[in-house]
C-alpha positions in Angstrom: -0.2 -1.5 -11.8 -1.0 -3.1 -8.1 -4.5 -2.4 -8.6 -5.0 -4.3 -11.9 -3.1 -6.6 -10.3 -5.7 -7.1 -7.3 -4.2 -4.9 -4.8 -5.7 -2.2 -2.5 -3.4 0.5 -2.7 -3.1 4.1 -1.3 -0.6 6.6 -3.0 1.1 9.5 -1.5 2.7 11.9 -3.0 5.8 12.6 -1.1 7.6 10.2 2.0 6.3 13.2 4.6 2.6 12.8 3.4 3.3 8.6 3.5 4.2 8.8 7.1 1.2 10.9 8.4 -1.2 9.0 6.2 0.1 5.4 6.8 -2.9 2.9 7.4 -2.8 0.7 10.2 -3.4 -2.2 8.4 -1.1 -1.6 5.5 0.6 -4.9 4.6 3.6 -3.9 2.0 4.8 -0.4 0.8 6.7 0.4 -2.4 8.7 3.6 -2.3 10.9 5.6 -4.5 14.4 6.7 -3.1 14.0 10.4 -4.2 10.9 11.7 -2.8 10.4 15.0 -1.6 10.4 16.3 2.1 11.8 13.0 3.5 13.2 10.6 1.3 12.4 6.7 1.2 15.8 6.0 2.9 14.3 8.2 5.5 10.5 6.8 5.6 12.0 2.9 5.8 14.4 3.9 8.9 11.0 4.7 10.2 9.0 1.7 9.1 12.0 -0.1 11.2 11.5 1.6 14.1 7.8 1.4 14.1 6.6 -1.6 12.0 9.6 -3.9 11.5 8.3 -6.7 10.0 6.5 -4.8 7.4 8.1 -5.4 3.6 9.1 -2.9 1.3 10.6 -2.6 -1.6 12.0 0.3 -3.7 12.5 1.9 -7.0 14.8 4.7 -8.1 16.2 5.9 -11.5 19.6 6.7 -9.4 22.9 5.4 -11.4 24.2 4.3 -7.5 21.0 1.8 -7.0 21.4 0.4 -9.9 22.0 -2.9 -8.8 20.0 -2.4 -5.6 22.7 -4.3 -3.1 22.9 -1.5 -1.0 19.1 -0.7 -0.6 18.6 -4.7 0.0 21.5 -4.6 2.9 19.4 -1.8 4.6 16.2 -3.6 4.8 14.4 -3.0 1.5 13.3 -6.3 0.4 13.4 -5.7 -3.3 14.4 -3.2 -5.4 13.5 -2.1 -8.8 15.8 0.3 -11.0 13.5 2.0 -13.1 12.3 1.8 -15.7 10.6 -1.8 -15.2 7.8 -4.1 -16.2 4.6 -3.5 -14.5 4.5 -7.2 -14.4 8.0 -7.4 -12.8 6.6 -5.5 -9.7 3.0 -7.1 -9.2 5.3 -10.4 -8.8 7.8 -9.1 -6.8 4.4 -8.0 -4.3 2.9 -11.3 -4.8 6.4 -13.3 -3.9 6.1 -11.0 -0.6 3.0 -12.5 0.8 3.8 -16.6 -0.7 
């Protein structure tokens, strides 16, 4: 979706493998809540710690994000309940660097 939309992207397949392959130069990441080994709850406590001002924004099928006002409070800067539109999250990434 991000690349069609004109996006460099890397993908990672669990929050553990995010952390120890995170590019210096990455400018946003999107993360699911429920990944395995450490959770994106987890990897964005450690974004905060490390890169602070770096924006990301979230996705989970849970029934307790659905409205996303607790993952916003904790830093996440957008958050999609899925499933959504492909669309929906290229603009949510392009709103992030306006």
């Amino acid at each position: 979706m991000l690349r069609d939309g004109g996006y460099l992207t890397q993908q990672f397949t669990d929050g553990q493998e995010f952390l120890d392959g995170i590019h210096p130069d990455l400018d946003a990441a999107v993360l699911g809540i429920m990944m395995p080994r450490v959770n994106g709850i987890e990897v964005l406590h450690w974004l905060r710690r490390n890169r602070p001002g770096l924006p990301v924004v979230t996705m989970s099928s849970l029934s307790k994000y659905a409205n996303g006002d607790e993952l916003l409070a904790l830093g996440f800067k957008a958050h999609f309940p899925l499933p959504f539109s492909p669309q929906a999250l290229v603009q949510a990434i392009s709103r992030l660097f306006e």
